[in-house]
LUMBASE-373879 format. One record per residue: residue number from 1; x, y, z of N, C-alpha, C in turn; residue in one letter. Coordinates in pm, whole numbers, plus 50000, padded with zeros to 5 digits. Example, Ala and Ser with C-alpha at 12.3 -4.5 7.8 and 13.67 -1.06 7.14 Angstrom:
BEGIN
TIBA  pos  neast  nnorth    nup  caeast  canorth   caup  ceast  cnorth    cup  code
TIBA    1  51319   49431  50780   51230    49550  50780  51320   49670  50780     a
TIBA    2  51285   49775  50708   51367    49894  50714  51290   50003  50787     s
***
This chain:
BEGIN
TIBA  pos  neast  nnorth    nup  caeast  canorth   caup  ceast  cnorth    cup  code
TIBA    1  20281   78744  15686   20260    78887  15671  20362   78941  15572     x
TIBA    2  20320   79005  15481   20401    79069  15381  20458   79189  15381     x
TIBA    3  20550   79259  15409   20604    79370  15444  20609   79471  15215     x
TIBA    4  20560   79594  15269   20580    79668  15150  20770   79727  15148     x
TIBA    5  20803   79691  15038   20967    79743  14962  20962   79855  14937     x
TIBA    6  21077   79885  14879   21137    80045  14838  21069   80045  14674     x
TIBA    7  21057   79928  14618   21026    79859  14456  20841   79895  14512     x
TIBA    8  20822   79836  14570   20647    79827  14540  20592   80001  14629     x
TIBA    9  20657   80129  14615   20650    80230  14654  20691   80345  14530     x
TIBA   10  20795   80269  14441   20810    80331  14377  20776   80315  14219     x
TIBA   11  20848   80188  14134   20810    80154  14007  20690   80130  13993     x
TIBA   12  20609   80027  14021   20461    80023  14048  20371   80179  14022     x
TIBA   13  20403   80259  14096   20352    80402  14133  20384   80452  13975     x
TIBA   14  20533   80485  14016   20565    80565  13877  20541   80505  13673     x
TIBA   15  20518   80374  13705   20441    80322  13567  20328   80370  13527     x
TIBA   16  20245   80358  13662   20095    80428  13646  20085   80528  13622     x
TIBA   17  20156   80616  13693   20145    80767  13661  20196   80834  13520     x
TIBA   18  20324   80738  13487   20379    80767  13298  20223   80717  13252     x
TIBA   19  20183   80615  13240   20042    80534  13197  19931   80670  13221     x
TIBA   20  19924   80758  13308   19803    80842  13344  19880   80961  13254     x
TIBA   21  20018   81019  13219   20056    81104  13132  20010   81086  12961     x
TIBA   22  20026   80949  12961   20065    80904  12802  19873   80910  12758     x
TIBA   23  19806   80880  12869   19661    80920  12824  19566   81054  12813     x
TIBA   24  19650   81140  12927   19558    81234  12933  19650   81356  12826     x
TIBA   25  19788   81286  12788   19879    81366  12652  19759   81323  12539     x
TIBA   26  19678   81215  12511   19613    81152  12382  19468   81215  12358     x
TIBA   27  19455   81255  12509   19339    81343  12530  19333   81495  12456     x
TIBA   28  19450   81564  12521   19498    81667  12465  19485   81712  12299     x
TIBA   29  19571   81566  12229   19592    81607  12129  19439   81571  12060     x
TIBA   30  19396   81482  12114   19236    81491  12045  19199   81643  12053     x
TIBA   31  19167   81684  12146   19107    81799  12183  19180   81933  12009     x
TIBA   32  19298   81937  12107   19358    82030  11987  19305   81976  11855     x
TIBA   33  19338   81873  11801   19256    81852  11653  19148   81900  11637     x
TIBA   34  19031   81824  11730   18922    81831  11713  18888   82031  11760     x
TIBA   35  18934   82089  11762   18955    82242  11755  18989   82350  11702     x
TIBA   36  19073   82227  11599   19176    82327  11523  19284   82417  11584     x
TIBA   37  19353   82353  11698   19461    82400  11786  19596   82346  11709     x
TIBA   38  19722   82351  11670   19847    82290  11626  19834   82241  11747     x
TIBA   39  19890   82123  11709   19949    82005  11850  20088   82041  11828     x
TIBA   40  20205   82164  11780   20299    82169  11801  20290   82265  11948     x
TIBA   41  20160   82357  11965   20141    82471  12026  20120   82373  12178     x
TIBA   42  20040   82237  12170   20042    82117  12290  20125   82118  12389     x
TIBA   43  20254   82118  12288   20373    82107  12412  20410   82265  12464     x
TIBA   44  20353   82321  12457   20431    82467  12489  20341   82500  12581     x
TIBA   45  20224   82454  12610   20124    82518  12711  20188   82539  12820     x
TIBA   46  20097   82607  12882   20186    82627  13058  20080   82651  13166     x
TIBA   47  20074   82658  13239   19951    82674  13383  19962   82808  13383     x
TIBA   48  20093   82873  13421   20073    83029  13391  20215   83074  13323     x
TIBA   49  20225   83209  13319   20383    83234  13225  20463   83175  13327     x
TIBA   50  20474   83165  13442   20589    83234  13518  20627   83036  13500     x
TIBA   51  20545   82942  13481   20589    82841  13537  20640   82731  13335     x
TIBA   52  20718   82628  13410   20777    82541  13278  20657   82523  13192     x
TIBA   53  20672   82463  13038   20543    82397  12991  20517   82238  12975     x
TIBA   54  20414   82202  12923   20395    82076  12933  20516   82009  12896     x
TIBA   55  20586   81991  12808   20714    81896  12785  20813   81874  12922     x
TIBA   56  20844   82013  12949   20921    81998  13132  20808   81880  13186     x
TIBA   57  20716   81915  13198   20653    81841  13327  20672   81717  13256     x
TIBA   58  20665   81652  13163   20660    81515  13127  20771   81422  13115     x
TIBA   59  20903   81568  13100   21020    81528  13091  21051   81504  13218     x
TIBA   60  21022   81577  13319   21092    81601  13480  20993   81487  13551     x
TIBA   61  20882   81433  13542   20804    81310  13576  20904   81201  13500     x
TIBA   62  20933   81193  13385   21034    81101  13361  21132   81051  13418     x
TIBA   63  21198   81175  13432   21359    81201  13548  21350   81116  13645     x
TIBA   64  21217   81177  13700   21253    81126  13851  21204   80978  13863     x
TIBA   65  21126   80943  13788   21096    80783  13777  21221   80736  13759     x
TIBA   66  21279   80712  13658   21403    80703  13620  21551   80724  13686     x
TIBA   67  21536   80830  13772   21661    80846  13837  21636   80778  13993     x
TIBA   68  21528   80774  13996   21499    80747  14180  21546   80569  14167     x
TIBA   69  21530   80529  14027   21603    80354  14029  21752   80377  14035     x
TIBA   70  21785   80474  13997   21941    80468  13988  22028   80558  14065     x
TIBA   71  21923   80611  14127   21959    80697  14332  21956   80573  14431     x
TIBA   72  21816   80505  14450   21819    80389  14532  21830   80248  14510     x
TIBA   73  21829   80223  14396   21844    80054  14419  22078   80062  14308     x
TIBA   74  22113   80199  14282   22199    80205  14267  22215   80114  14120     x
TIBA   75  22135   80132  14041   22163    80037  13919  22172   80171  13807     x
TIBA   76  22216   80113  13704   22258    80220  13564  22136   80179  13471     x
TIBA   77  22100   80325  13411   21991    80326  13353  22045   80439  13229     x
TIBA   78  21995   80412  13093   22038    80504  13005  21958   80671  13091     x
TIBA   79  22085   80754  13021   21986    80953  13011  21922   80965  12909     x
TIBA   80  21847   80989  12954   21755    81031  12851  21776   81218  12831     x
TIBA   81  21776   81240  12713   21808    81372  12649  21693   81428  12733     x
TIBA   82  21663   81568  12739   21517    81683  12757  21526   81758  12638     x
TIBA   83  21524   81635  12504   21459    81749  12387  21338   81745  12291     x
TIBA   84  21261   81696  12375   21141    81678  12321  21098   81767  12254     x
TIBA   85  21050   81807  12143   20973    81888  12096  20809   81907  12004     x
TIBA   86  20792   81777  12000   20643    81714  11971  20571   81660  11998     x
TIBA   87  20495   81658  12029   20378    81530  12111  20396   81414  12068     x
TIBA   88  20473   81369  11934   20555    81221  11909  20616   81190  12000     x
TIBA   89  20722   81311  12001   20860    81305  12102  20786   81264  12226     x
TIBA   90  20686   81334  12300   20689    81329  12422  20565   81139  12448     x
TIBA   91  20520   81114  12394   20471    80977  12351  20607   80886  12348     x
TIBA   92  20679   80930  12279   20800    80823  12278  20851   80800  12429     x
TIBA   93  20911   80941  12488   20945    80960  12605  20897   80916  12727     x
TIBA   94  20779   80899  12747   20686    80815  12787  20736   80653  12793     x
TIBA   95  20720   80615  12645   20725    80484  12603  20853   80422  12640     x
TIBA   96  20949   80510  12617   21068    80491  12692  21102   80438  12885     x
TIBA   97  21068   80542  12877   21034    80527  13043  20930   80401  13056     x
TIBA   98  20862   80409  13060   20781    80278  13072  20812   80123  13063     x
TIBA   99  20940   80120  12913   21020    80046  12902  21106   79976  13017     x
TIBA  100  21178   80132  13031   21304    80126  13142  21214   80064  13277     x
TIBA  101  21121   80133  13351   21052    80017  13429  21002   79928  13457     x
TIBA  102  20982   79841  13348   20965    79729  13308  21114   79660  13318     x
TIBA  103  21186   79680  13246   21317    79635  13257  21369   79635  13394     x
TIBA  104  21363   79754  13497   21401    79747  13615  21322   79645  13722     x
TIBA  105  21180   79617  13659   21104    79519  13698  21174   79374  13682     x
TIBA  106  21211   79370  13590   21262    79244  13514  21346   79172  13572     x
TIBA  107  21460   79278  13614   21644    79255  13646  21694   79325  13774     x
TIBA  108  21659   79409  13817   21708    79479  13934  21573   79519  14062     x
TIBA  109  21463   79477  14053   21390    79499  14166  21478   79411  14282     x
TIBA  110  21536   79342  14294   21615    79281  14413  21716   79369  14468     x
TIBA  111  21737   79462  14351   21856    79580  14360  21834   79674  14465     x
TIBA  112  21662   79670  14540   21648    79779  14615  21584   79751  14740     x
TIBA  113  21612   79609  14783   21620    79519  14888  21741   79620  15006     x
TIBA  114  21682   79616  15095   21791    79664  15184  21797   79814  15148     x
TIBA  115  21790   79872  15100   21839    80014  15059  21775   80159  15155     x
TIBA  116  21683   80088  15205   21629    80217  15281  21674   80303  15387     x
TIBA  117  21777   80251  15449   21924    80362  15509  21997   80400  15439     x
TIBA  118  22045   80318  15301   22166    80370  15216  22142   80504  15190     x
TIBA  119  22271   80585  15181   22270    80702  15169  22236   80713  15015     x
TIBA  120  22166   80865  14979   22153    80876  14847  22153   81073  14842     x
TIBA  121  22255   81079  14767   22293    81226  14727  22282   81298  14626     x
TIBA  122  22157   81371  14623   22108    81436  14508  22148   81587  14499     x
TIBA  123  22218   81596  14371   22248    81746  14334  22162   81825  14250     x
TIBA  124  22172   81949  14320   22052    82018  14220  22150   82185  14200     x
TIBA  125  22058   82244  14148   22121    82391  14144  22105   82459  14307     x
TIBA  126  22044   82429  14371   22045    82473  14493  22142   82404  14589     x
TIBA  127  22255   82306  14530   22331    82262  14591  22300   82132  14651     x
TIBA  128  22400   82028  14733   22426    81874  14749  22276   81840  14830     x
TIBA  129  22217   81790  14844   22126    81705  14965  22118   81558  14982     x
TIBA  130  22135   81540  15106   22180    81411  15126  22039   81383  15229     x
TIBA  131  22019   81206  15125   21892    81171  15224  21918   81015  15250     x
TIBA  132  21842   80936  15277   21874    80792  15308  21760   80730  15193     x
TIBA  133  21767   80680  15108   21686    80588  15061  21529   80587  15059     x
TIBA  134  21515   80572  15201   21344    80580  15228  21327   80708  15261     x
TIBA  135  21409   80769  15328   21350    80924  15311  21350   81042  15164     x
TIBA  136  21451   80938  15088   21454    80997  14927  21343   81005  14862     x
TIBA  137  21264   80858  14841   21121    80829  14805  21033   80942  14880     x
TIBA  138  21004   80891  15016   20882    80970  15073  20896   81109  15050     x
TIBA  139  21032   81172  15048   21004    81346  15094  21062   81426  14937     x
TIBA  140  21106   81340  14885   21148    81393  14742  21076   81337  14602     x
TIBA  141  21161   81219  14601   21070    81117  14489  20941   81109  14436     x
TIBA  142  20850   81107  14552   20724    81064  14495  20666   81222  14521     x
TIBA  143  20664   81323  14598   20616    81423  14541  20665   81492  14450     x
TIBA  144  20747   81491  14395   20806    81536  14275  20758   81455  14192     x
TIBA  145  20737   81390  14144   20668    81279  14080  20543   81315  14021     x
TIBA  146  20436   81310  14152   20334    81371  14114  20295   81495  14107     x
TIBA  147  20390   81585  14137   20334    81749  14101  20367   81762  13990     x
TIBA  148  20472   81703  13931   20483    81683  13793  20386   81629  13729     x
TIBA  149  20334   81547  13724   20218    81440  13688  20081   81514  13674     x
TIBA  150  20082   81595  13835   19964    81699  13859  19941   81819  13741     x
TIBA  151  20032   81881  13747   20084    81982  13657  20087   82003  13495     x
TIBA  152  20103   81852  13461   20053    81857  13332  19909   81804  13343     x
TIBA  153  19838   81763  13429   19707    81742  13403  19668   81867  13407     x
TIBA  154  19670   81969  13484   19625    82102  13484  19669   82187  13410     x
TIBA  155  19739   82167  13365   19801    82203  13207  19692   82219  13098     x
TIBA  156  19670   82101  13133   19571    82026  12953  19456   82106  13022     x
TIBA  157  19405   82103  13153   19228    82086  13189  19254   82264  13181     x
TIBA  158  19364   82328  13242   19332    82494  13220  19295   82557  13059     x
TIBA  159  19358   82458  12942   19357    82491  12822  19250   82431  12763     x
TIBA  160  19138   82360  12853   19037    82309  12834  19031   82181  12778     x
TIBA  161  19137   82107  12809   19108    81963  12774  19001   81897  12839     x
TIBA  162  18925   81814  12779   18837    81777  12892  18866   81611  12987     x
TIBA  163  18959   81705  13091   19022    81548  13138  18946   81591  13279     x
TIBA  164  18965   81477  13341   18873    81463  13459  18923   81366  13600     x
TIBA  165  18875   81385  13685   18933    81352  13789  18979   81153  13780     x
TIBA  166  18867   81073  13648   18881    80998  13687  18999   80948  13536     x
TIBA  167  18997   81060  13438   19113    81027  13392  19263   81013  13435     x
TIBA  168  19310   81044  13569   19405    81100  13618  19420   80970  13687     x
TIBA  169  19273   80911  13770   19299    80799  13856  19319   80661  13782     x
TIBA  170  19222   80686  13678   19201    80545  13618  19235   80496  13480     x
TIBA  171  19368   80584  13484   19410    80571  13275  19494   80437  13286     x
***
């Protein structure tokens, strides 16, 4: 019997979901061309004023892929800047990340063996929170993850991209 890890909950997940960004971003910029929209105007969209625009969400889906390897399995991973400003940039950013999990695939998935009591202390502007490992993933990590993920899909589909439920599942 095979027991599921802290690794096959999280990198696994979060590849796919950069993989479901980096397609339904290719979607987008079709769309805008084929419209005569600037794909500089791409990254600036937003769901409504009050909320970030597409680059946050792709940048902050990055983050947390990225930081949740180096919250729980405790390994060092380059920062990545938040200065995207082109649909290149944010393709790269992507590509980046995608990289880095691959690499964490490579060399440190053993890194997150055991880890699901270790304490893990995330600071935000709302101040310290302290969670254990497996409760980092389940109650932080992975929904942050995907409302990010979510968010720029509804991004693109409010500005009329034509992405679709099964672009989201099956990119």
């Amino acid at each position: 019997m095979s027991s599921i890890t802290l690794f096959d909950v999280t990198v696994p997940l979060f590849r796919r979901g950069m993989k479901t960004l980096k397609h339904i971003l290719e979607k987008g910029e079709a769309y805008a061309k084929e419209n005569g929209t600037s794909t500089k105007d791409v990254v600036n969209w937003k769901l409504a004023e009050d909320m970030k625009p597409l680059t946050f969400q792709i940048q902050t889906a990055s983050n947390t892929a990225k930081n949740t390897c180096v919250r729980v399995a405790k390994i060092e991973l380059p920062v990545l800047d938040d200065n995207e400003e082109t649909l290149e940039d944010l393709y790269k950013r992507i590509d980046t990340t995608l990289s880095l999990l691959d690499e964490v695939e490579e060399k440190h998935k053993a890194a997150f063996e055991g880890k699901e009591d270790s304490e893990v202390i995330m600071v935000t502007r709302l101040g310290e929170r302290k969670f254990t490992g497996q409760s980092y993933i389940q109650n932080f990590a992975i929904p942050n993850f995907y409302f990010h993920v979510t968010a720029a899909y509804a991004i693109l589909r409010n500005h009329g991209v034509p992405v679709g439920k099964l672009d989201y599942l099956l990119a």
